[in-house]
C-alpha positions in Angstrom: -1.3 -11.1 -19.3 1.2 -10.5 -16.3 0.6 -12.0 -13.2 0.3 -10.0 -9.9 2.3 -10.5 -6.8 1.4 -9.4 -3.2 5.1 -9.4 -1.2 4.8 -9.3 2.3 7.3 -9.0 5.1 5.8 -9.6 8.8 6.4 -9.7 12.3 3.6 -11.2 14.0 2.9 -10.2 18.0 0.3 -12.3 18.7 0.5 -16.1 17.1 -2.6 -17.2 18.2 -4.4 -14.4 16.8 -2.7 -14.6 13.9 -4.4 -18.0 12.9 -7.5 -16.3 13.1 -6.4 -14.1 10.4 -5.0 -17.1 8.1 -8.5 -18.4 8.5 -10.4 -15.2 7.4 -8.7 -14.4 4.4 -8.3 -17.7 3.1 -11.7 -17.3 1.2 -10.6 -13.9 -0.2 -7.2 -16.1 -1.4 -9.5 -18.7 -2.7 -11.9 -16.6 -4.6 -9.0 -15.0 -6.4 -6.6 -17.4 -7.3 -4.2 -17.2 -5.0 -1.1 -19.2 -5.0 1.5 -19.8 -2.5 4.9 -19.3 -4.0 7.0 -18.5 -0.3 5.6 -18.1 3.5 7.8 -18.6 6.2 11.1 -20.5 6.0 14.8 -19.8 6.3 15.5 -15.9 4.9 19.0 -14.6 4.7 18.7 -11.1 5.1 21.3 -8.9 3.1 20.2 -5.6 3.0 17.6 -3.6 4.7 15.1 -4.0 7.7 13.9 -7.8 7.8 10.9 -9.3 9.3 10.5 -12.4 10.8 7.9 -13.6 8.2 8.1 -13.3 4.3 5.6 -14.2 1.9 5.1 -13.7 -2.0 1.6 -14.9 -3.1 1.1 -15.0 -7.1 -2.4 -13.8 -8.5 -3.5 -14.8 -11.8 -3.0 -10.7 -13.0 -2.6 -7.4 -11.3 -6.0 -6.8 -11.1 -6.9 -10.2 -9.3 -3.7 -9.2 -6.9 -6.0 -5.7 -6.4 -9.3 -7.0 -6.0 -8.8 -9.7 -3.5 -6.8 -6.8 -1.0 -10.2 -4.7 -1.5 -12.6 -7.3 -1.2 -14.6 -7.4 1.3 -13.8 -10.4 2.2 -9.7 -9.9 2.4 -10.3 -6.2 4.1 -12.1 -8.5 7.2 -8.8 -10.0 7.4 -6.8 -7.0 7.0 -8.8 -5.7 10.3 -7.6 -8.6 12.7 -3.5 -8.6 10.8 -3.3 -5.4 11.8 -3.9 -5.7 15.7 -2.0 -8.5 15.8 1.4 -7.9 13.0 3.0 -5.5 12.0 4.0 -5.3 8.1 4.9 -4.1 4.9 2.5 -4.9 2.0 3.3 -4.4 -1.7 1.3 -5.5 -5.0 3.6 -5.7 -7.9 3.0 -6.6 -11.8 4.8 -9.6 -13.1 7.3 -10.1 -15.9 
């Protein structure tokens, strides 16, 4: 089975409040087996619009990738992101 990737590219305008959402959606991360491959460090940007933060999260398959953006716990987290960043969110199949 192909694993599932969440890729996200951020900006974040409030860093304080932006803890708070690290802190809610960990569960959701937990709960589907998430697993940390890239968040934050050095990017060289070549093409394209970059953000300030980038982060690819691997997911035991697509469908785990899926179910932890709709769970309920993840969509609590989504709530406080999205006053406090701005971003671009894509779920992908792996190779």
């Amino acid at each position: 089975m192909a694993k599932g990737y969440w890729i996200a590219n951020v900006d974040v305008r409030d860093a304080e409040r932006y803890k708070d959402y690290i802190s809610t959606a960990k569960p959701a991360f937990e709960l589907f087996g998430a697993n940390f491959l890239a968040r934050g460090g050095a990017v060289t940007q070549l093409e394209g619009k970059g953000r300030a933060r980038n982060v690819v999260i691997e997911f035991p398959s697509m469908q785990h990738a899926l179910d932890c953006y709709n769970s309920e716990e993840y969509q609590q987290a989504l709530k406080i992101r999205q006053e406090v960043a701005d971003a671009e969110l894509m779920i992908m199949d792996g190779v």
